[in-house]
N, C-alpha and C positions, 0 to 999 in steps of 0.2 A: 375465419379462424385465425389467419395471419395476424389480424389487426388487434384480436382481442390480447395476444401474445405480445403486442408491442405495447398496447397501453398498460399491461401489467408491468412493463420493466419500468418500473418508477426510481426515479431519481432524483434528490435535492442535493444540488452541488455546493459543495461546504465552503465558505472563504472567496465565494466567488467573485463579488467584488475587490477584494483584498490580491485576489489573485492576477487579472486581468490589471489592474494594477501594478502589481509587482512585475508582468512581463511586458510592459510597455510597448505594447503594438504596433508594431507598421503596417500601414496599409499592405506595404508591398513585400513584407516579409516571411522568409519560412518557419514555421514553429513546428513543434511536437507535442503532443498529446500522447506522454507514455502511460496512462492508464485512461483509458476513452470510457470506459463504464457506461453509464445513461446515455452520456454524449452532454451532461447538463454545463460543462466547462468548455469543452469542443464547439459546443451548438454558438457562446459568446463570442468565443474567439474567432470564431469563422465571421460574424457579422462585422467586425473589423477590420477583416480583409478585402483588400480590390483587387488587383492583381497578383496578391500573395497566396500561401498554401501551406495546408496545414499536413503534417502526418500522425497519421492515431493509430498506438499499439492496443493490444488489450491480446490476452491466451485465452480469453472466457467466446468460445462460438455464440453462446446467445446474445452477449453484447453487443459484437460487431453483427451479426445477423438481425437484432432490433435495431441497435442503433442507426447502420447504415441507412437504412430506409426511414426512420425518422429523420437524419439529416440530408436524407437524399436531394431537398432542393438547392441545395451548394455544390451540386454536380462536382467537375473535375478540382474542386480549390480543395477537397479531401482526399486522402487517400489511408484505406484500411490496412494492417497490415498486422498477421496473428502469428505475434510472437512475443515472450515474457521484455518487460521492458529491457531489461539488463543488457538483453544483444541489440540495446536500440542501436548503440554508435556503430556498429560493422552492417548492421543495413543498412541505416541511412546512407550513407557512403556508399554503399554495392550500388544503390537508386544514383550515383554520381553529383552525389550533394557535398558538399567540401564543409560546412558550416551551417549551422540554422541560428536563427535571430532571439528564440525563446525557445527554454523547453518545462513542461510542467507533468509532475506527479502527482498521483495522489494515493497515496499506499495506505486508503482504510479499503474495506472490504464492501463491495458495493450495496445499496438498498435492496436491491434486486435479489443477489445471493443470501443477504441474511433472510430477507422476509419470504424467499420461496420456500418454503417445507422440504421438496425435495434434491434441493441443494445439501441440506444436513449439516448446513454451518449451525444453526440457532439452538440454543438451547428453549425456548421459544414453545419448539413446535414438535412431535415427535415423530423423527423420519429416521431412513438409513443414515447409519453414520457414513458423513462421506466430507464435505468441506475441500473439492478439488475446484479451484478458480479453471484448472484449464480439465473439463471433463476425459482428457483423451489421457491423460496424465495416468500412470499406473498406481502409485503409492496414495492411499486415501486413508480419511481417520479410521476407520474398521482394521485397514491392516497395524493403525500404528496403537491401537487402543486393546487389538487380540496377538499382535507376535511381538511387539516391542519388549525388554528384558525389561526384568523389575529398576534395575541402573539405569537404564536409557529414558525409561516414563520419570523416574524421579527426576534428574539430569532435566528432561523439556521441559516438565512444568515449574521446576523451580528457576532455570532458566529464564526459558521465554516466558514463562505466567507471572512469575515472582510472585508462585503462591507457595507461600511460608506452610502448608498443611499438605504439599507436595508429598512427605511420606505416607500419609495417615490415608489420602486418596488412592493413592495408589496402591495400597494395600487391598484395598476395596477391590479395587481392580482386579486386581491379579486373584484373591481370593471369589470374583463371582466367576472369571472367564475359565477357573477351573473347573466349575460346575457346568460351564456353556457360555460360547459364544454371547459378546456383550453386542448387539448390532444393531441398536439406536440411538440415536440423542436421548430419550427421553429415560432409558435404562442407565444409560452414563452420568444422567443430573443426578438420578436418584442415588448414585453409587457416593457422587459427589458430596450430596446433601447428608447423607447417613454419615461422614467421615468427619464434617466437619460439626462440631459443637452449636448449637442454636443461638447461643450468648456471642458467636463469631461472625454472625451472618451480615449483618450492618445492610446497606439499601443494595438495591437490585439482587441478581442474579447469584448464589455463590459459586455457581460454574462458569460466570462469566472468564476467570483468568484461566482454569484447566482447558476451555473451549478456545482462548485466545492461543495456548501453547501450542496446542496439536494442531493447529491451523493453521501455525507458523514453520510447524515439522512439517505438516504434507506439504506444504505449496513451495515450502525453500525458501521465506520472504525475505530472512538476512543474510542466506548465504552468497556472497558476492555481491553484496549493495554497496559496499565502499567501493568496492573497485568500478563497478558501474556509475556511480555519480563520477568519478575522477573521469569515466569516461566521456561521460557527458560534456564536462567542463571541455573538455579537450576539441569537444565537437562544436561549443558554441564560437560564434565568430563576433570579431571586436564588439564590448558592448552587450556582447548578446548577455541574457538572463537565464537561469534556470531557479525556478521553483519548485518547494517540495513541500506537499504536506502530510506530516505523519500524525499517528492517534494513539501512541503509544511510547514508553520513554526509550526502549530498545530498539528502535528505529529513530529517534529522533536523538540519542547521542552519537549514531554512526553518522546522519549527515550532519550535524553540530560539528563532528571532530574534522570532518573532511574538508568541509565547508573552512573549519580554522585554519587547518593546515597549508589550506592552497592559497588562503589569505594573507600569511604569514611570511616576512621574509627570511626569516632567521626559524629553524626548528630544530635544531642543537640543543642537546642538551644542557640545562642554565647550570650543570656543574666544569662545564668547558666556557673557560676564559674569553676566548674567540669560535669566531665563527668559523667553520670548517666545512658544512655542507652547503653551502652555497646557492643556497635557498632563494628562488624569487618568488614572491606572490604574483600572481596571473590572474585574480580576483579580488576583487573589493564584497564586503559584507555589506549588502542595500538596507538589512535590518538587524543591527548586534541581537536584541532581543527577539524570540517569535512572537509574529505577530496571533492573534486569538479571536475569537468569535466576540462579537459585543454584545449587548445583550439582547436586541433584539432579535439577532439569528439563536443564538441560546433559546427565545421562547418560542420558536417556528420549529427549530430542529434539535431535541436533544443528542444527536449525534456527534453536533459539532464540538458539547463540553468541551472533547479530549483533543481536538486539531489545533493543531500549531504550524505555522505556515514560515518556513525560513528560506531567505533570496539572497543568490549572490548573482555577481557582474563580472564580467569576463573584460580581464582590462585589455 
């Protein structure tokens, strides 16, 4: 039964060569793995190690409970540890680590959760609404889709969906949960689907952005991601790398900007003549632009479309 459980956690790691790449491996160095998922980024990196070690974060119990034992033949060079990335830099440290060598993200939503049913991220499939990456977590999409205010559901999905038909959806919403609890994905498409005009739908899903919104509400995925990469940065040692890949432009301008900033020597305002804040950069940019899928992983994985992979260097 175990086993049938771990071969369903499937996973295709995105940018993977791009990736292992971009953190330039030593044999004998420590990295991080802040979102371990499959383990399909983990599984590389580990085989590059000799006397180095890896740490892999992940909040998702089922991941670290498959994945451990998928990678279980790397004995002591891994260690699990279940916690949201963001508090990576104060554990690592509590483990009496001063510095690690690489550290890599990867902030899409794993294979595993969209294509299980009872996960309730997919529009997909029709299950309870739910969309919690760490199942122990209290706030799920049922609470944020039946008690969230009419302001707050507009407010997330024009937000984080940056769907332009934000009112007209939610309208829907709020007009069925009056009649009764809305408490599936598949009641939620339709509510969707009915809002938005036929002549607007263009390809895939049109719940795909309202489903991205509230998934970004339950789980917290932006709140405090700037301050945790700068944390990051702070944790790598000379040299060291941190990669990150996002699948979405709301995620990928917070590390874009962070990423500039710590780059940058000067970040004064350009209507002040001189310099005043006294700005060093403490990073180098390894790629001005992100790097993208080519088109070979494009025809393996349509996942990849939206991944954009951005590397800095810790000078």
């Amino acid at each position: 039964m175990e086993e049938t459980f771990i071969n369903n956690f499937k996973h295709t790691p995105v940018l993977l060569n791009e990736c292992l790449s971009a953190l330039n491996i030593k044999p004998d160095g420590i990295y991080v793995d802040g979102t371990l998922g499959g383990g399909g980024h983990s599984g590389e990196i580990l085989k590059r190690l000799t006397t180095g070690r890896l740490i892999a974060f992940d909040k998702d119990d089922d991941a670290l409970a498959s994945t451990s034992q998928k990678l279980s033949k790397f004995g002591d060079k891994i260690t699990y540890v279940k916690i949201d990335f963001k508090n990576m830099a104060e554990k690592v440290k509590s483990m009496g680590i001063e510095g690690v060598d690489g550290i890599l993200l990867d902030l899409g939503v794993s294979s595993y959760q969209l294509d299980n049913a009872e996960r309730g991220f997919s529009y997909r499939f029709d299950s309870r609404l739910d969309m919690r990456m760490d199942k122990t977590a209290s706030l799920d999409a049922y609470d944020v889709v039946n008690t969230y205010s009419k302001e707050d559901l507009i407010r997330i999905l024009y937000n984080y969906g940056e769907e332009s038909f934000a009112k007209a959806i939610v309208n829907k919403i709020i007009e069925a949960r009056n009649e009764k609890a809305i408490e599936t994905t598949g009641e939620l498409t339709r509510l969707i689907e009915n809002a938005i005009p036929k002549k607007f739908w263009g390809r895939g899903s049109v719940a795909k952005k309202t489903f991205q919104a509230i998934r970004i509400e339950v789980n917290h995925e932006l709140e405090g991601l700037d301050k945790a990469i700068n944390q990051m940065i702070d944790l790598l040692s000379p040299s060291g790398r941190l990669a990150i890949i996002t699948f979405h432009s709301l995620e990928d301008r917070i590390v874009k900007n962070v990423f500039k900033e710590r780059s940058t020597n000067c970040i004064c305002d350009k209507s002040i003549p001189f310099c005043v804040c006294n700005h060093k950069a403490d990073v180098i940019l390894v790629n001005k632009k992100p790097i993208e899928a080519g088109k070979e992983e494009l025809e393996k994985n349509s996942r990849s479309s939206s991944a954009k992979l951005r590397v800095i260097q810790k000078i």
